[in-house]
C-alpha positions in Angstrom: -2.3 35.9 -17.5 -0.8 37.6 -14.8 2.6 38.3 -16.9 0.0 40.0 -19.3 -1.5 41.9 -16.1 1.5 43.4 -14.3 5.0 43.1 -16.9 2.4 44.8 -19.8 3.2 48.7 -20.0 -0.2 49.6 -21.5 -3.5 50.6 -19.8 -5.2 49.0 -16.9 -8.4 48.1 -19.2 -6.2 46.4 -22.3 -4.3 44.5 -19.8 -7.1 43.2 -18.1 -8.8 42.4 -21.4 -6.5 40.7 -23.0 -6.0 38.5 -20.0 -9.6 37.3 -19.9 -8.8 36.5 -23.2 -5.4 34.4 -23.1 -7.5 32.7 -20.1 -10.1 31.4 -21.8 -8.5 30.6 -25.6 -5.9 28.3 -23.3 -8.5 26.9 -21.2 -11.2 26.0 -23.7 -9.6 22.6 -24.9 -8.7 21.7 -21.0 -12.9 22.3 -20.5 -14.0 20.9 -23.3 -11.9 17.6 -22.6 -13.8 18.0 -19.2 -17.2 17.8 -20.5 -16.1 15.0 -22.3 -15.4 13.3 -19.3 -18.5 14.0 -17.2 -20.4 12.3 -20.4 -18.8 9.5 -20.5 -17.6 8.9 -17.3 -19.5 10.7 -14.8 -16.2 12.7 -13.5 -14.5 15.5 -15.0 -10.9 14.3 -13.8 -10.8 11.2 -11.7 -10.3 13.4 -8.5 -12.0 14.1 -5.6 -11.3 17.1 -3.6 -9.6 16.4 0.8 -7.3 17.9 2.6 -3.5 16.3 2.4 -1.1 19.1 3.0 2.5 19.3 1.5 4.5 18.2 4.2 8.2 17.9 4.4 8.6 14.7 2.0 7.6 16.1 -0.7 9.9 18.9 0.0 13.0 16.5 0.2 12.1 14.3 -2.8 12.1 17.7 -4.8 15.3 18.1 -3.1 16.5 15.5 -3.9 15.2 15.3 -7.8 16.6 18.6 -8.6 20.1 17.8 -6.9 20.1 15.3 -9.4 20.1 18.2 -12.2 23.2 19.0 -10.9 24.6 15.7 -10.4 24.9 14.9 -6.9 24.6 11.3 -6.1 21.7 10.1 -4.3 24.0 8.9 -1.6 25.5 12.5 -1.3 25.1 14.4 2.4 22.3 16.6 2.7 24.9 19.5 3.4 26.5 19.3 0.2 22.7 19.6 -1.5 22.0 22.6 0.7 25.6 24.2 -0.3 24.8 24.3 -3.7 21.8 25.2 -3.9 22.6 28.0 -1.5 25.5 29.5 -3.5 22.9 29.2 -6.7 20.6 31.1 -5.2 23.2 33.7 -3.9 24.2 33.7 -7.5 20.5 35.0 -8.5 20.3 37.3 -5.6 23.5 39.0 -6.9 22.4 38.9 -10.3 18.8 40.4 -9.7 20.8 43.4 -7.7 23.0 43.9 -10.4 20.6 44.2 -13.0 18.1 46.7 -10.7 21.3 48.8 -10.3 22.3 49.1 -13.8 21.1 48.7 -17.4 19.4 47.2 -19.2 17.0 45.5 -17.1 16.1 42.0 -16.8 14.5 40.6 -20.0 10.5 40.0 -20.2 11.3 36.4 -21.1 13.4 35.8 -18.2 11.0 37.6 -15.7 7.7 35.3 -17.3 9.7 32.1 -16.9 10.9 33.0 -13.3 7.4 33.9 -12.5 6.2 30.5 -14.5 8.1 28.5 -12.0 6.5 30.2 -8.8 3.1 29.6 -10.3 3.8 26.0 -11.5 5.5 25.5 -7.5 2.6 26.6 -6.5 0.4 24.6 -8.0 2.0 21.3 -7.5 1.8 22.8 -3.6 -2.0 23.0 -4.4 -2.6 19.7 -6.7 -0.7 17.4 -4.0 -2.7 19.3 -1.0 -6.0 19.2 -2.5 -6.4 17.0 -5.0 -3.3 14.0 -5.7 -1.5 13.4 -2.6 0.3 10.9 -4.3 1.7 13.4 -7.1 6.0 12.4 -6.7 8.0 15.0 -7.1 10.3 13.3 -9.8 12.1 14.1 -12.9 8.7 13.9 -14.8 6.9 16.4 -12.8 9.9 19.0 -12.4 10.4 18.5 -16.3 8.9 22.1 -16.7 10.9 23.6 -14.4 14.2 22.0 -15.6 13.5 23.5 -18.9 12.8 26.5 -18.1 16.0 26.8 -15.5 18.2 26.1 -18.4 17.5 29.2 -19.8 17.3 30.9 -16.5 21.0 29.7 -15.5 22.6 30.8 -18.8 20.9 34.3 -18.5 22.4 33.6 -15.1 26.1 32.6 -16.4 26.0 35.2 -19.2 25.1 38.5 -17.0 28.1 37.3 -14.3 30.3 36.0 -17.3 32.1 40.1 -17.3 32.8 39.8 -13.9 34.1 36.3 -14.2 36.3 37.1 -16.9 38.4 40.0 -14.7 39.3 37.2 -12.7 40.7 34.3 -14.6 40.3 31.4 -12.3 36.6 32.0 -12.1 36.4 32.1 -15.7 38.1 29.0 -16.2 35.9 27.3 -13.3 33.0 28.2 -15.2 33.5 26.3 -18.1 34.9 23.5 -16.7 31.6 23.5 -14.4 29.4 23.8 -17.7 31.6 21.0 -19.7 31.0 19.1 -16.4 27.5 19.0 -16.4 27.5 18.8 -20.1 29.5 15.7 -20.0 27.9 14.3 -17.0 24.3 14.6 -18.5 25.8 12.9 -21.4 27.1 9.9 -20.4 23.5 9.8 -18.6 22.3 9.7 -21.2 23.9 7.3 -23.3 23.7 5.0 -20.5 19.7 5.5 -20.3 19.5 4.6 -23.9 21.7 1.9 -24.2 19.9 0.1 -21.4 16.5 0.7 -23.2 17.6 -0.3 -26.2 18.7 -3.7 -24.6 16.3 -4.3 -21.9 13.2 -1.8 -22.8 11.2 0.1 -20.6 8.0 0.2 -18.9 6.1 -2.7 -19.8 7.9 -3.1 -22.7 10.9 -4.3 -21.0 12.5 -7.7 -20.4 11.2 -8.1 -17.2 7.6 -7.9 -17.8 7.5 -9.3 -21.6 9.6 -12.6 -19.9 7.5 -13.1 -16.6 6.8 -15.8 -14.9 4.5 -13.9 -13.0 1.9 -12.4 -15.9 2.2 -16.0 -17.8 1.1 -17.7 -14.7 -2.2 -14.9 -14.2 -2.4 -15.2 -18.3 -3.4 -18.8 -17.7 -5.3 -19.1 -15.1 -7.3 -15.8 -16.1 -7.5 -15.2 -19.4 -10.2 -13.0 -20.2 -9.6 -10.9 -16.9 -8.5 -7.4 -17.5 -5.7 -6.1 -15.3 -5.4 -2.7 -14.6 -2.4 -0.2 -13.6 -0.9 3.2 -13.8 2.7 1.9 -13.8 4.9 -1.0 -14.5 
């Protein structure tokens, strides 16, 4: 809505209309889920509103969930975490000043995703504050922002890629950096899978299927419903 309000070229009044609209056409389904819920269960969301603010944990387990993006170990120092990130967002600095000095100008998509992922920062700010203290800042939760840095980094890459190519060394660091990464999140990859393949996940896995523990409460409570929200 507010990529419709101020990145729109048209009048005030259209603008402001067709946000109203987008509003509620996205919200409706959210709502009517709601309603739903205050039937059946008496509580539109399972939340109640308190004061938890966003301290400094949270801020280090995003830290640390997005230096995994990049991956840097979890046993890393801090001051290599703070080094890249620092150069990356020198990187956009130089790019942003690039592209206000010359032509053509950065790309609606690329200004609606970077303002997607101030609004969704913000939000997880005001979710964990007000409403879920206990939301983790984990690969789960970041997901949308990891998509949506993919594309911001190669708009990144490809706007400096002119510069990097007068000097050869950075050119050639480049790609090795992307095949890197590439390869890195590979071999991830292929190690996540080949351990769920052989072991599952969740409560689908070994572990849980092979207890000792969930026979012994099968037994001796049979009929008693157990409840979680993870394995």
């Amino acid at each position: 809505a507010l990529a419709i309000v101020f990145m729109d070229s048209r009048p005030w009044r259209l603008r402001v209309r067709d946000a109203v609209l987008f509003g509620v056409i996205a919200c409706v389904p959210m709502l009517a889920w709601m309603t739903r819920n205050m039937l059946v269960a008496s509580t539109a969301t399972g939340r109640e509103l308190s004061f938890h603010p966003v301290g400094l944990s949270h801020a280090w387990q995003g830290l640390y969930t997005v230096s995994g993006w990049v991956l840097i170990p979890q046993s890393a120092p801090d001051a290599i975490r703070f080094v890249v990130w620092g150069a990356l967002a020198i990187l956009v600095v130089v790019v942003a000043i690039r592209r206000l000095r010359t032509s053509p100008p950065i790309p609606m998509l690329v200004r609606m995703l970077a303002l997607f992922v101030a609004i969704y920062g913000a939000f997880l700010a005001t979710s964990i504050s007000f409403v879920d203290a206990n939301t983790p800042l984990d690969d789960r939760i970041l997901l949308p922002v990891l998509a949506v840095s993919l594309v911001l980094v190669s708009y990144v890459f490809d706007t400096l890629w002119p510069l990097a190519r007068r000097v050869p060394v950075l050119a050639y660091a480049s790609v090795a950096l992307m095949a890197l990464l590439a390869g890195g999140h590979g071999l991830k990859a292929a190690e996540l899978a080949a351990i769920g393949y052989e072991k599952g996940w969740g409560f689908s896995s070994v572990a849980w299927r092979q207890s000792r523990t969930l026979s012994h409460v099968a037994q001796i409570l049979p009929d008693a419903p157990v409840f979680s929200n993870a394995p």
